[in-house]
TORPA-4810 file (N, C-alpha, C, O; in nm, 3 decimals):
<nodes>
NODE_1_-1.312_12.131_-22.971_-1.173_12.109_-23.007_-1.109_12.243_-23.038_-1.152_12.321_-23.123_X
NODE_2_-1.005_12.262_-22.965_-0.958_12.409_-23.016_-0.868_12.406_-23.126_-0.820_12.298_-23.161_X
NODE_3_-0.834_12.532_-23.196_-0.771_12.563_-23.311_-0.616_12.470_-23.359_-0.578_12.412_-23.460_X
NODE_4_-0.570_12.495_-23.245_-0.393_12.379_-23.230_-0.453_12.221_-23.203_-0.399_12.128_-23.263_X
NODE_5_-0.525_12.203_-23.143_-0.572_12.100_-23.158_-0.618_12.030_-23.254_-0.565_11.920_-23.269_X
NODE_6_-0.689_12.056_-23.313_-0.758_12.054_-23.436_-0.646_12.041_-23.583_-0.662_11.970_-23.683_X
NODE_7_-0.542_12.129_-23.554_-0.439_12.142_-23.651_-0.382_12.049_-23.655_-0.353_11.990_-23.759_X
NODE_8_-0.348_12.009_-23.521_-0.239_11.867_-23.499_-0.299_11.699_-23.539_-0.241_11.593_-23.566_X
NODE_9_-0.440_11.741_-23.528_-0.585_11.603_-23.575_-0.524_11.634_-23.738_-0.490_11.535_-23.803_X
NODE_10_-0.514_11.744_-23.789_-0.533_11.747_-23.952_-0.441_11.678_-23.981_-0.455_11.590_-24.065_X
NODE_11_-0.278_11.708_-23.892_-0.186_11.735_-23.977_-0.134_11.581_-23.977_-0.038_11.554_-24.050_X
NODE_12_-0.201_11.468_-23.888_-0.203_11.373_-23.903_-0.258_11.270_-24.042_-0.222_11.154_-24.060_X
NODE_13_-0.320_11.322_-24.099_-0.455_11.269_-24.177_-0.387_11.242_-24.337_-0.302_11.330_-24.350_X
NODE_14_-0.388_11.197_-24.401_-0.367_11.174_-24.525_-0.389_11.301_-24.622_-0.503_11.345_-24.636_X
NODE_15_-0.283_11.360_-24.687_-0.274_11.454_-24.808_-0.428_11.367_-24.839_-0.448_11.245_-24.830_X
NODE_16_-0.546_11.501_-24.887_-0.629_11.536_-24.956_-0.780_11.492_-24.882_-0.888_11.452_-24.927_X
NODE_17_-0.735_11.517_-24.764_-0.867_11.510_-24.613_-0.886_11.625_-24.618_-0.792_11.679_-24.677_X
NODE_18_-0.994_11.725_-24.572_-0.952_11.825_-24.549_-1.036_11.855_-24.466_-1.152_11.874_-24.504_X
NODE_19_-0.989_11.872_-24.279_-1.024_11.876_-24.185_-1.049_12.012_-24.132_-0.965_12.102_-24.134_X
NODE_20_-1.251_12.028_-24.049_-1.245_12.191_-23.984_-1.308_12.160_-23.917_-1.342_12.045_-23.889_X
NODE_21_-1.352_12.303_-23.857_-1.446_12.246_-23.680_-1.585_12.364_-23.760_-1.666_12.406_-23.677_X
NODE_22_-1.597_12.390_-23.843_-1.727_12.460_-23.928_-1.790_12.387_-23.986_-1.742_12.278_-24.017_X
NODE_23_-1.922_12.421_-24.022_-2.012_12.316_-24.082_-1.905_12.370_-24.287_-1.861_12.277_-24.354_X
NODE_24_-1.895_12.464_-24.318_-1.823_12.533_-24.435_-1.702_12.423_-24.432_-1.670_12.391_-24.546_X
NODE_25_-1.648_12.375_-24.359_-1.545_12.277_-24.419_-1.601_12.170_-24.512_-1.549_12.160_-24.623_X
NODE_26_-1.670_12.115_-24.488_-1.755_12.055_-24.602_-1.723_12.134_-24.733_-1.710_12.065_-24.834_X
NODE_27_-1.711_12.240_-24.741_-1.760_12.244_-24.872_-1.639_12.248_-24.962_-1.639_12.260_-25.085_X
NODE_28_-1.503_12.233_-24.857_-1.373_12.192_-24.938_-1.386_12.091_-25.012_-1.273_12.068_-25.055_X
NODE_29_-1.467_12.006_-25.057_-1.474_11.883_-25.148_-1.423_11.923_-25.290_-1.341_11.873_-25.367_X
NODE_30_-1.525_12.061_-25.297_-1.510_12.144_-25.382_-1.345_12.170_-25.444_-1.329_12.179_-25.566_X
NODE_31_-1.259_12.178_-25.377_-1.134_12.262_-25.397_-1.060_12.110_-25.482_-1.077_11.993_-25.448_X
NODE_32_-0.986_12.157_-25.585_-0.873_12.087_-25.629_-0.756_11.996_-25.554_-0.653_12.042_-25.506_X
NODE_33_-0.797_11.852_-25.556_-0.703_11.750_-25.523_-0.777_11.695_-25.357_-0.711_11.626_-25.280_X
NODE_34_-0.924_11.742_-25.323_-0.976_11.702_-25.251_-1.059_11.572_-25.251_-1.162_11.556_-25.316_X
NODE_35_-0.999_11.481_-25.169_-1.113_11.327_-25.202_-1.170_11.334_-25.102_-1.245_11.237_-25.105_X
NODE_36_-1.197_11.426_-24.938_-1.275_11.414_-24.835_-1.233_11.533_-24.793_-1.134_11.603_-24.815_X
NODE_37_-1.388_11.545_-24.687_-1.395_11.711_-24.644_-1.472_11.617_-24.488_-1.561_11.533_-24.477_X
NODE_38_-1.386_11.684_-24.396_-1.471_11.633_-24.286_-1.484_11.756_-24.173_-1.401_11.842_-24.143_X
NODE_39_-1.593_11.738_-24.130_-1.708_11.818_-24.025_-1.644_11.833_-23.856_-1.715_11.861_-23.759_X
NODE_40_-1.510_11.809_-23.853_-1.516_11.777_-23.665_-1.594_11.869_-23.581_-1.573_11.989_-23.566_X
NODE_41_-1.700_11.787_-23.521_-1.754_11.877_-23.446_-1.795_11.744_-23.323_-1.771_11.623_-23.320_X
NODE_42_-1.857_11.822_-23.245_-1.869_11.764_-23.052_-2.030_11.740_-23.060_-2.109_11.835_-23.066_X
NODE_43_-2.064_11.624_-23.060_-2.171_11.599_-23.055_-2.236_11.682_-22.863_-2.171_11.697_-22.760_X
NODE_44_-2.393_11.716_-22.897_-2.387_11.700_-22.724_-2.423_11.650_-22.604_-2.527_11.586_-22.600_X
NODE_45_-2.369_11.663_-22.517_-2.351_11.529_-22.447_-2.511_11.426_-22.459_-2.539_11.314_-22.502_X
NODE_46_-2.577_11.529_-22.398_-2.750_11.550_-22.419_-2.814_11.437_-22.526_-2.909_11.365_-22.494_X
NODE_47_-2.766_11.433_-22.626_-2.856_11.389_-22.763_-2.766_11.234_-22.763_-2.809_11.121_-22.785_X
NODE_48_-2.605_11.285_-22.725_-2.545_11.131_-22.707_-2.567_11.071_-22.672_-2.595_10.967_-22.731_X
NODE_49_-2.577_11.089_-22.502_-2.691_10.946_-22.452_-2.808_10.895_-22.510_-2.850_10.780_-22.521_X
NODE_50_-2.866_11.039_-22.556_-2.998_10.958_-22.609_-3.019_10.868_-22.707_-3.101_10.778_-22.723_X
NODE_51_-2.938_10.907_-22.765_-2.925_10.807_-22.921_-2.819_10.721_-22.917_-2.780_10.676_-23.024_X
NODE_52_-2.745_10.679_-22.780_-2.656_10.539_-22.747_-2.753_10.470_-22.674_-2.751_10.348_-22.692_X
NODE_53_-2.820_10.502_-22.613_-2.950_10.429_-22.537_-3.050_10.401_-22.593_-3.106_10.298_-22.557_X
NODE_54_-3.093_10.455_-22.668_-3.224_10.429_-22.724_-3.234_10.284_-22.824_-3.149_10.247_-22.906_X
NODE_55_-3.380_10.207_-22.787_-3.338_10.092_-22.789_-3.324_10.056_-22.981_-3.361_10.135_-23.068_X
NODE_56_-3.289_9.980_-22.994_-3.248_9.986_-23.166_-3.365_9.984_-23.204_-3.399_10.081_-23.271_X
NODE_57_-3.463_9.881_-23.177_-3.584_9.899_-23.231_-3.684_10.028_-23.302_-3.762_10.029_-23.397_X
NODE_58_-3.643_10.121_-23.216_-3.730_10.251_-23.224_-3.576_10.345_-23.279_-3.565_10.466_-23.256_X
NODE_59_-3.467_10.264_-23.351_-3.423_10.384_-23.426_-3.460_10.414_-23.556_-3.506_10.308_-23.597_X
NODE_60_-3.470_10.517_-23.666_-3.545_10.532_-23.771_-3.468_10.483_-23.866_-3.346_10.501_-23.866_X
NODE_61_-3.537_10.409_-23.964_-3.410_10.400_-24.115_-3.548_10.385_-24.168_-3.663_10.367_-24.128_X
NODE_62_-3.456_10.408_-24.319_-3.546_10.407_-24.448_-3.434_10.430_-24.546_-3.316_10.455_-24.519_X
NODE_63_-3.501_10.416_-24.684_-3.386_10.410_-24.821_-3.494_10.493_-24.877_-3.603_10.436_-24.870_X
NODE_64_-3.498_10.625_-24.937_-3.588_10.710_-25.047_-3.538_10.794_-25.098_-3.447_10.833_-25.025_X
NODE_65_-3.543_10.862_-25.204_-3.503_10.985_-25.312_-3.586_11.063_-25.298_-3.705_11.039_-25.283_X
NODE_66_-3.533_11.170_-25.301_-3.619_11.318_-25.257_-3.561_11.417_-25.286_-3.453_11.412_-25.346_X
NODE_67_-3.629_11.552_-25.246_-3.566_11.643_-25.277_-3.526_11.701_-25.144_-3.573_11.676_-25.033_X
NODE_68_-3.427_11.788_-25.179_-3.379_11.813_-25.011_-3.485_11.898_-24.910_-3.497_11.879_-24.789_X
NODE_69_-3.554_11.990_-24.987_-3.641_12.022_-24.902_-3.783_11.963_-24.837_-3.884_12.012_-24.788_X
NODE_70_-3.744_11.859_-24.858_-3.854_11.727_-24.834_-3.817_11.636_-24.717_-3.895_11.561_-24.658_X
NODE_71_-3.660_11.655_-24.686_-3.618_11.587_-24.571_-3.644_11.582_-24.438_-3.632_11.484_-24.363_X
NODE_72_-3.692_11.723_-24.404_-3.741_11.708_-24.256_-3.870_11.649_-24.188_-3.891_11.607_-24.074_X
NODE_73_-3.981_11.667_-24.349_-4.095_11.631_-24.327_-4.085_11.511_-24.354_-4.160_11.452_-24.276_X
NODE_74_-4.030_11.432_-24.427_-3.961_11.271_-24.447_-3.931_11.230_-24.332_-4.012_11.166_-24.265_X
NODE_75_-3.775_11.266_-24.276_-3.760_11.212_-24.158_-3.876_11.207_-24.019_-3.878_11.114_-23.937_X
NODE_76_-3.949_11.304_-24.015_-4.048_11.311_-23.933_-4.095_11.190_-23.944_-4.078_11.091_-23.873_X
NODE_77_-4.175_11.209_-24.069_-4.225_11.051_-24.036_-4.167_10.930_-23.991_-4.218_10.848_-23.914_X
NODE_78_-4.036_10.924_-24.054_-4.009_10.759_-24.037_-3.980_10.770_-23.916_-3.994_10.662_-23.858_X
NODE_79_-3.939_10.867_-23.839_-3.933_10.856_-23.709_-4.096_10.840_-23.650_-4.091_10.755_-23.561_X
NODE_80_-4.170_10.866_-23.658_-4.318_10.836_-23.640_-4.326_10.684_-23.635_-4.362_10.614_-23.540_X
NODE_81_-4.276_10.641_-23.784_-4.320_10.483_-23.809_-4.237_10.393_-23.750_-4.258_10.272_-23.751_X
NODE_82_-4.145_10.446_-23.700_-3.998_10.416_-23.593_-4.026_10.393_-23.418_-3.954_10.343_-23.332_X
NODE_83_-4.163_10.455_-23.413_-4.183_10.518_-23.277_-4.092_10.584_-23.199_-4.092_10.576_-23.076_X
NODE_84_-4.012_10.651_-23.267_-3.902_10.695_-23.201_-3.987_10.807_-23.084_-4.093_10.869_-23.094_X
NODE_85_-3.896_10.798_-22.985_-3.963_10.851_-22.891_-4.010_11.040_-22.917_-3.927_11.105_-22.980_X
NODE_86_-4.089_11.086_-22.886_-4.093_11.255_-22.975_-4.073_11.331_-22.859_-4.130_11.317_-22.751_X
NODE_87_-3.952_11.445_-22.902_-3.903_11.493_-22.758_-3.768_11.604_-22.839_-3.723_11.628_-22.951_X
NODE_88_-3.751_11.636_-22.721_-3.605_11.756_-22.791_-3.496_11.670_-22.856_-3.416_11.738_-22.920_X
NODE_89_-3.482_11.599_-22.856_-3.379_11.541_-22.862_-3.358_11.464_-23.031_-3.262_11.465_-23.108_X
NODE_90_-3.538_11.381_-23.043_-3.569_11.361_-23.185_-3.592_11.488_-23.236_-3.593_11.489_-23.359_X
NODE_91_-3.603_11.556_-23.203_-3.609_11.688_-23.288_-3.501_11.777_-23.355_-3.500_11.851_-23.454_X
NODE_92_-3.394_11.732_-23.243_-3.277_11.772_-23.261_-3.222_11.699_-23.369_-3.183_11.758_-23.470_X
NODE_93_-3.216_11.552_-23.355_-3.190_11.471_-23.520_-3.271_11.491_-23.617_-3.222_11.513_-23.728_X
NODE_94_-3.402_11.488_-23.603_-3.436_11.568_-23.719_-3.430_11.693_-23.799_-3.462_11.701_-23.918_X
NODE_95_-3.384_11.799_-23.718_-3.334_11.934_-23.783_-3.159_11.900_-23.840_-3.110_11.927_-23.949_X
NODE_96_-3.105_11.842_-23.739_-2.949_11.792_-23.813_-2.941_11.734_-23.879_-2.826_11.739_-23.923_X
NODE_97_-3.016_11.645_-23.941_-3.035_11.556_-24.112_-3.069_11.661_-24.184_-2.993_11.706_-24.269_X
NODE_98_-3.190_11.714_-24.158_-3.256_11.857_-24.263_-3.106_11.921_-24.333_-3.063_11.926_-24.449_X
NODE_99_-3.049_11.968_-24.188_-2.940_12.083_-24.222_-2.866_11.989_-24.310_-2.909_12.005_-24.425_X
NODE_100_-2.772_11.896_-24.306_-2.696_11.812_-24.373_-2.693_11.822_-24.524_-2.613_11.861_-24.609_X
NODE_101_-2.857_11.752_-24.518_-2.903_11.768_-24.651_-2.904_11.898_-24.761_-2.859_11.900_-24.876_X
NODE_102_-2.959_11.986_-24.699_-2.923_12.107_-24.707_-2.794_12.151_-24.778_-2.769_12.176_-24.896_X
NODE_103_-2.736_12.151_-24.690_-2.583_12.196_-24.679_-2.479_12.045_-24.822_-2.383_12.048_-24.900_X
NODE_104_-2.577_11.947_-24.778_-2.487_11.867_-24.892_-2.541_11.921_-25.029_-2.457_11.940_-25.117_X
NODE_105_-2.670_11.947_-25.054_-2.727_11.955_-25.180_-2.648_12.070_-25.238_-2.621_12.089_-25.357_X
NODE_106_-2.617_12.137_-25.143_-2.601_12.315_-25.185_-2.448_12.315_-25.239_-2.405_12.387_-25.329_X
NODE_107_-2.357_12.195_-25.144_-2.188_12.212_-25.215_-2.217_12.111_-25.348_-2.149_12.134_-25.448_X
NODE_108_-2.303_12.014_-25.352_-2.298_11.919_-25.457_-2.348_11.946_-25.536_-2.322_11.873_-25.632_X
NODE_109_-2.457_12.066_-25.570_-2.548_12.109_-25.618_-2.674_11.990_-25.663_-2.698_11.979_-25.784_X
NODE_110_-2.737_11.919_-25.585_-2.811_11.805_-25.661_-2.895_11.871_-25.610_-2.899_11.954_-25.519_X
NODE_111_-3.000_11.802_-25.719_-3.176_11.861_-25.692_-3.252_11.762_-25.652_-3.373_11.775_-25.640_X
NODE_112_-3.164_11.607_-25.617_-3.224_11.548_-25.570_-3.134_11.450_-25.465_-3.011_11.451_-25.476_X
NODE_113_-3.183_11.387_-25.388_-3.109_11.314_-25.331_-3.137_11.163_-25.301_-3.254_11.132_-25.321_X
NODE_114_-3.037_11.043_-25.250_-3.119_10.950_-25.209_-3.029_10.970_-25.053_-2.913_11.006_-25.034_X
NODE_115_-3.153_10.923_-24.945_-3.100_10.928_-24.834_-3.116_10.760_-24.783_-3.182_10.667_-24.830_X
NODE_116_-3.035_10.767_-24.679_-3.037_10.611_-24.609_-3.018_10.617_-24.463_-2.920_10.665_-24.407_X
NODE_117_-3.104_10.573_-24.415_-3.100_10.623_-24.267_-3.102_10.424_-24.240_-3.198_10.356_-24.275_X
NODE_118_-2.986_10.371_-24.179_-2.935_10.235_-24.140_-2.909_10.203_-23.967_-2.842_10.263_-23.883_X
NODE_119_-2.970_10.118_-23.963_-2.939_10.075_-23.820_-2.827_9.960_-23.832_-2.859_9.861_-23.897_X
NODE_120_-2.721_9.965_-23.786_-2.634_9.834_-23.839_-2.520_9.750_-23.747_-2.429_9.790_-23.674_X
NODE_121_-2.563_9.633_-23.778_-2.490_9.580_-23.651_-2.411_9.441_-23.728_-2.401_9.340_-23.658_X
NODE_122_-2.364_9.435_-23.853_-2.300_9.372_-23.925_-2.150_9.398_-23.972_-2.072_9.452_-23.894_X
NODE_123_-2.120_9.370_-24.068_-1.979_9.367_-24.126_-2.037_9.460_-24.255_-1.963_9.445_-24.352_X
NODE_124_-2.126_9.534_-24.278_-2.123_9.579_-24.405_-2.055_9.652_-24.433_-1.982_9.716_-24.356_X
NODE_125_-2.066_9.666_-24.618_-1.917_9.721_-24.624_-1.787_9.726_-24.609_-1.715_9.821_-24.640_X
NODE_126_-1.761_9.643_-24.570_-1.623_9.652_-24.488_-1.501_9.599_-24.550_-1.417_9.526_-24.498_X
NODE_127_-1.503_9.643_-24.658_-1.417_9.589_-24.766_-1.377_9.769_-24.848_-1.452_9.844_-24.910_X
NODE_128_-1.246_9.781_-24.814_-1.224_9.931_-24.871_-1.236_9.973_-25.020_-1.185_9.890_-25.096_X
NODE_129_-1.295_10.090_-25.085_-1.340_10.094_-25.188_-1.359_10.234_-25.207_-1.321_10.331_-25.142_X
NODE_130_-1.417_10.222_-25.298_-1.483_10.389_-25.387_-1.586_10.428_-25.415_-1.587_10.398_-25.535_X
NODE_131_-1.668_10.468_-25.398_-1.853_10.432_-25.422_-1.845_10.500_-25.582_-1.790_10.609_-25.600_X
NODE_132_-1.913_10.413_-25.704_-1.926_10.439_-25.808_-2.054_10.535_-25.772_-2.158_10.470_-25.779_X
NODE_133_-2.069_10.641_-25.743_-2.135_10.770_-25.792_-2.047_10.884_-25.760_-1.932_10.877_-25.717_X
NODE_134_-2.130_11.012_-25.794_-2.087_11.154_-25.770_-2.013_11.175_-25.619_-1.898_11.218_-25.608_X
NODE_135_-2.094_11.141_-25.514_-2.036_11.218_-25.378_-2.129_11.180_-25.270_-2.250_11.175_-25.295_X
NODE_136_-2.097_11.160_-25.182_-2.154_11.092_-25.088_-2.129_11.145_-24.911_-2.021_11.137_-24.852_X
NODE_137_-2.235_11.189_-24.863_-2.227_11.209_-24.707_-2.273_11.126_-24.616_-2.390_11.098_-24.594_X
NODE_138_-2.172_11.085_-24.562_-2.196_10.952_-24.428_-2.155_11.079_-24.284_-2.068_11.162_-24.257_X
NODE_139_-2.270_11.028_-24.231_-2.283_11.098_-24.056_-2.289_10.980_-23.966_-2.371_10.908_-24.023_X
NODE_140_-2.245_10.909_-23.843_-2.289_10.811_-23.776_-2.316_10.870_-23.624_-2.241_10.902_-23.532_X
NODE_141_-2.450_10.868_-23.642_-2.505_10.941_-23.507_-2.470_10.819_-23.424_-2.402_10.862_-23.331_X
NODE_142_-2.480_10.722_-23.415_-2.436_10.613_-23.285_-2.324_10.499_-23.319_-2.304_10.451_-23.431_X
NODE_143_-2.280_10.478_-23.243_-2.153_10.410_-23.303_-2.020_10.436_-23.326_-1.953_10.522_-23.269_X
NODE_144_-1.974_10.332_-23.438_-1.821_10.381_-23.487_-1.847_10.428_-23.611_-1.923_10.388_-23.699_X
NODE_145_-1.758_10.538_-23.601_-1.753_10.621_-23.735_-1.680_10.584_-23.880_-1.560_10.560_-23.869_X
NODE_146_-1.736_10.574_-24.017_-1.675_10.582_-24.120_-1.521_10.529_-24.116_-1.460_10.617_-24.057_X
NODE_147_-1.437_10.433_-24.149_-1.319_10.419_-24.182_-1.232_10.470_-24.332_-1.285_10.468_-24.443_X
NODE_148_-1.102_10.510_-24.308_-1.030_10.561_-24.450_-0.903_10.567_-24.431_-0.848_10.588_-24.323_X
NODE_149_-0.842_10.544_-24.553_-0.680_10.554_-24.584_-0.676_10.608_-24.691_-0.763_10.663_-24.758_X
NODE_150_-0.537_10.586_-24.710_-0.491_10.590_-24.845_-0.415_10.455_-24.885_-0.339_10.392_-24.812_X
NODE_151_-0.451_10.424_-25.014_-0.342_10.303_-25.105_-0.375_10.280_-25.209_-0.488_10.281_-25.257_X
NODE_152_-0.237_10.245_-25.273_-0.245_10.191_-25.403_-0.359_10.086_-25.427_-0.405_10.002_-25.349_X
NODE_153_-0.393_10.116_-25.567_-0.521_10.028_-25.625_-0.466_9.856_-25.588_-0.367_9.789_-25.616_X
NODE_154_-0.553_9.841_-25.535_-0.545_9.689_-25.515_-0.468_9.611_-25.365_-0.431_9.495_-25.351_X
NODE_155_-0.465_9.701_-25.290_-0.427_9.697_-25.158_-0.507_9.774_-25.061_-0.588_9.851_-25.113_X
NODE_156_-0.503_9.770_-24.917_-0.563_9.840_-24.824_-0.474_9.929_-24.773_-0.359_9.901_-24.806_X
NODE_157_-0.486_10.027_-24.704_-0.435_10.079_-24.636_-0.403_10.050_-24.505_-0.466_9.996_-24.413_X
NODE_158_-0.232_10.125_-24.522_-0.153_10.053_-24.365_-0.195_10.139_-24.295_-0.144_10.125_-24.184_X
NODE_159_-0.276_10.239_-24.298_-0.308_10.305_-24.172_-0.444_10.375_-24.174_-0.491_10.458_-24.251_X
NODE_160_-0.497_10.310_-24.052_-0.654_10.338_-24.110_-0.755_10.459_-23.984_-0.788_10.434_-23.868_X
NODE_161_-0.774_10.552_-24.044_-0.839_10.631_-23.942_-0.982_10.619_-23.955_-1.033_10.565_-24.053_X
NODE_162_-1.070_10.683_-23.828_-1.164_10.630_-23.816_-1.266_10.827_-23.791_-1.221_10.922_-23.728_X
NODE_163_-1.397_10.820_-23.865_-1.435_10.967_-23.840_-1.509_10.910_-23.705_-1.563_10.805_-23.672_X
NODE_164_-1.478_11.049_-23.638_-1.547_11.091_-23.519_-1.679_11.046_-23.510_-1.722_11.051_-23.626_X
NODE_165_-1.778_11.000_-23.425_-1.933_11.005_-23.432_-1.952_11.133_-23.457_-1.874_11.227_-23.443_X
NODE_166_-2.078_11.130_-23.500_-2.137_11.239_-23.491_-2.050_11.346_-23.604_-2.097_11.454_-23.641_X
NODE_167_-1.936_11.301_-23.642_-1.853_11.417_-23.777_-1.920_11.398_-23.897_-1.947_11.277_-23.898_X
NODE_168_-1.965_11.452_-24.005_-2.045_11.439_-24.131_-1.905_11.467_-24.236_-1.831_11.564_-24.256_X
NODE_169_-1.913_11.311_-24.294_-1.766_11.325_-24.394_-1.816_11.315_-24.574_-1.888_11.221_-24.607_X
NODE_170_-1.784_11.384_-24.644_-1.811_11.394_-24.781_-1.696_11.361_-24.829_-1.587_11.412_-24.802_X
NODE_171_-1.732_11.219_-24.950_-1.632_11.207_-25.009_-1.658_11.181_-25.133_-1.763_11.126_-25.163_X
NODE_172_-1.582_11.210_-25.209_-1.617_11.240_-25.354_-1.612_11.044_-25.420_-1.560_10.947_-25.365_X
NODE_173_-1.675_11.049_-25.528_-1.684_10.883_-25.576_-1.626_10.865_-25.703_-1.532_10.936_-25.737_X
NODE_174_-1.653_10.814_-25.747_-1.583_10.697_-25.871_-1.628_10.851_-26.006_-1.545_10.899_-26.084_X
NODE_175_-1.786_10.896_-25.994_-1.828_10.993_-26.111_-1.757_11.137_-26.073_-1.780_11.227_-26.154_X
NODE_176_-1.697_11.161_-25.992_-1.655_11.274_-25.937_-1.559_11.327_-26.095_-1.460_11.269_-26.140_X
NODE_177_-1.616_11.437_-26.146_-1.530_11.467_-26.271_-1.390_11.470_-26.248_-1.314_11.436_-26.339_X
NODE_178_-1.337_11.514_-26.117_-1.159_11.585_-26.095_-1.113_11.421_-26.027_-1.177_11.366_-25.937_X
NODE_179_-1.056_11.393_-26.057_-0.990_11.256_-25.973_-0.858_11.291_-25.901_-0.753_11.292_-25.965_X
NODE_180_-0.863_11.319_-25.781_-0.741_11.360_-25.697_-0.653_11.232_-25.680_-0.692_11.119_-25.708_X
NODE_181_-0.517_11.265_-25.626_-0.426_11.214_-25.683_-0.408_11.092_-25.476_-0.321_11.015_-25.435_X
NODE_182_-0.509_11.132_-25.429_-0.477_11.065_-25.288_-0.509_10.930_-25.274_-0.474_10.872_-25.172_X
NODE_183_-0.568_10.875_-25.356_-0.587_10.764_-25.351_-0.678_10.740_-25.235_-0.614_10.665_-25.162_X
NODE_184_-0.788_10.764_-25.183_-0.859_10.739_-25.076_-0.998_10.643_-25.097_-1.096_10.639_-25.171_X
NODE_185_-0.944_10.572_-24.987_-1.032_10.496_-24.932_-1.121_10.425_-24.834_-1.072_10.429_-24.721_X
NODE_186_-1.226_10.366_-24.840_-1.349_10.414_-24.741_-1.422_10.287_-24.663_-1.496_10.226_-24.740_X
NODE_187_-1.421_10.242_-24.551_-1.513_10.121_-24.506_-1.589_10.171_-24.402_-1.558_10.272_-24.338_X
NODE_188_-1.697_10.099_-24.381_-1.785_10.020_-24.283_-1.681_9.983_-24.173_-1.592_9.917_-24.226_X
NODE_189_-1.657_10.000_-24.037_-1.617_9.922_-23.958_-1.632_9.832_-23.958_-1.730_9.794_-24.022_X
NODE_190_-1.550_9.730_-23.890_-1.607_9.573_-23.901_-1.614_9.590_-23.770_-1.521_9.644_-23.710_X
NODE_191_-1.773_9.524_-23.679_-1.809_9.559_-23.585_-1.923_9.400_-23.547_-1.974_9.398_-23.435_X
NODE_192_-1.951_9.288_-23.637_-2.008_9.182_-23.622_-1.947_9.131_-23.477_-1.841_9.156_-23.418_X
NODE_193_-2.018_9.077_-23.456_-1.975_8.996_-23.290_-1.973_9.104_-23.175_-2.006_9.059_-23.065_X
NODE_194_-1.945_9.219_-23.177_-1.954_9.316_-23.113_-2.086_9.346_-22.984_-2.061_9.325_-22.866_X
NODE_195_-2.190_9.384_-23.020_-2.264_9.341_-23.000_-2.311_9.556_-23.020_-2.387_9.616_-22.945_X
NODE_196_-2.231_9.623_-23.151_-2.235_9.741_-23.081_-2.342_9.762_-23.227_-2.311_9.695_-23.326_X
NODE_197_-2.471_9.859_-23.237_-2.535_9.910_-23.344_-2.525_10.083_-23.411_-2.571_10.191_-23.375_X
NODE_198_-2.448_10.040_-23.513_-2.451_10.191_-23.538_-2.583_10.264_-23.605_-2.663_10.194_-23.666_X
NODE_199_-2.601_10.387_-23.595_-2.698_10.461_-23.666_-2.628_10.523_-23.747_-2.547_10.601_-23.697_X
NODE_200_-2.635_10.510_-23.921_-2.578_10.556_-23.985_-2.659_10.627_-24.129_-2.713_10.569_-24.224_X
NODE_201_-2.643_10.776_-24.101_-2.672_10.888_-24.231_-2.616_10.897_-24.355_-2.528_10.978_-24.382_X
NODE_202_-2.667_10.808_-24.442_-2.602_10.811_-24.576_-2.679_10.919_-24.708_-2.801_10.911_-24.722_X
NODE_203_-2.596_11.018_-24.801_-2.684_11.067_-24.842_-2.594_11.084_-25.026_-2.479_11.124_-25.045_X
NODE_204_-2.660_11.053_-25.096_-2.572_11.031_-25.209_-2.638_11.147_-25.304_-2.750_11.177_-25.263_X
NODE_205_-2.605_11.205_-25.400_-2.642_11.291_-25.507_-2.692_11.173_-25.648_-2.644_11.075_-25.705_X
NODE_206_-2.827_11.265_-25.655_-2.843_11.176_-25.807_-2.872_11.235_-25.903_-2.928_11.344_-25.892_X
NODE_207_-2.845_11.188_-26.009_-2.853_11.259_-26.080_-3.028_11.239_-26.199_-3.093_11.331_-26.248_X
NODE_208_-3.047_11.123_-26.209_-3.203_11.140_-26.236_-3.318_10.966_-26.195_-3.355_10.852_-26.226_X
NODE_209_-3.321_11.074_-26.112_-3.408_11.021_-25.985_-3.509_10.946_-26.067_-3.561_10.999_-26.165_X
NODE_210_-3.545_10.792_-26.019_-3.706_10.719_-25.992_-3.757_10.765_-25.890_-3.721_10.860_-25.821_X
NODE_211_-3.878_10.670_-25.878_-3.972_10.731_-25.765_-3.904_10.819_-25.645_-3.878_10.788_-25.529_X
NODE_212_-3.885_10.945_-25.721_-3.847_11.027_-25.578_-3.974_11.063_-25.558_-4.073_11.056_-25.630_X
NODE_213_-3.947_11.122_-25.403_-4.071_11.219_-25.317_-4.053_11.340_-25.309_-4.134_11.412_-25.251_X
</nodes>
């Protein structure tokens, strides 16, 4: 996506998004009156097919707390216990969760994390809201991406955008100490009947971890 391009995607978006084509945009969460920091970037073509094709069965999920430098050797496995097929391509999702993690722990500063790696072909979620913790990174390697607006408490939003596949969006939650003034809010596509499965990277900050690994 080039630079004017990219500008004209922002300048669409709801006061207190804050849209880049760097993995460092992320870390605008950080900045005053920010409720989302999103990642646009181009998945490639390469890894897209692979992970729109690949059959759901052999995609990886799991729910565990860890520490971030524990993620790659984590995901390894469940992709193991996944049978996900082993090749450039799983390798490639497994170094891009690593990095994520990484890169989320480091703007959020957590020393631990819980991750959620979801295969999903329901309505979850799909009711707009706020996640009662600190901060939260959703990636959807297959599928439809993350939904958000803005609105007043107790209504939805009249206009609802949708993140890119493959974009990694951080949005701050309910414990977030600074409460920005955008009012933003967050769903699950509603995608039941569809017949479409997303793969979806959820990674939340905690603050004192049970059985982590």
């Amino acid at each position: 996506m080039s630079a004017a391009t990219l500008h004209r995607f922002a300048q669409t978006h709801p006061v207190g998004v804050h849209i880049g084509d760097q993995a460092t945009a992320l870390r605008a969460i950080q900045d005053l009156g920010c409720a989302a920091a999103i990642w646009q970037r181009q998945p490639l073509p390469s890894f897209q097919n692979w992970i729109d094709t690949l059959d759901p069965d052999r995609l990886p999920t799991a729910r565990i707390v860890l520490r971030s430098d524990r993620v790659r050797d984590a995901i390894g496995a469940i992709c193991d216990d996944a049978k996900t097929h082993n090749g450039a391509e799983r390798a490639r999702l497994i170094d891009d969760i690593a990095a994520l993690a990484t890169l989320f722990a480091e703007v959020t500063s957590a020393r631990y994390l819980r991750l959620r790696l979801d295969a999903v072909t329901t309505n979850a979620c799909r009711k707009f809201h706020v996640d009662a913790i600190t901060a939260r990174l959703v990636c959807t390697y297959r599928g439809t991406g993350t939904q958000y607006g803005t609105a007043k408490p107790g209504n939805d939003p009249s206009r609802i955008f949708t993140t890119p596949t493959g974009a990694p969006i951080v949005l701050r939650g309910q414990n977030w100490p600074e409460k920005p003034r955008a009012n933003l809010l967050h769903r699950s596509p509603p995608i039941a009947g569809t017949g479409e499965t997303r793969l979806l990277l959820v990674l939340d900050k905690v603050e004192d971890p049970e059985n982590a690994i």
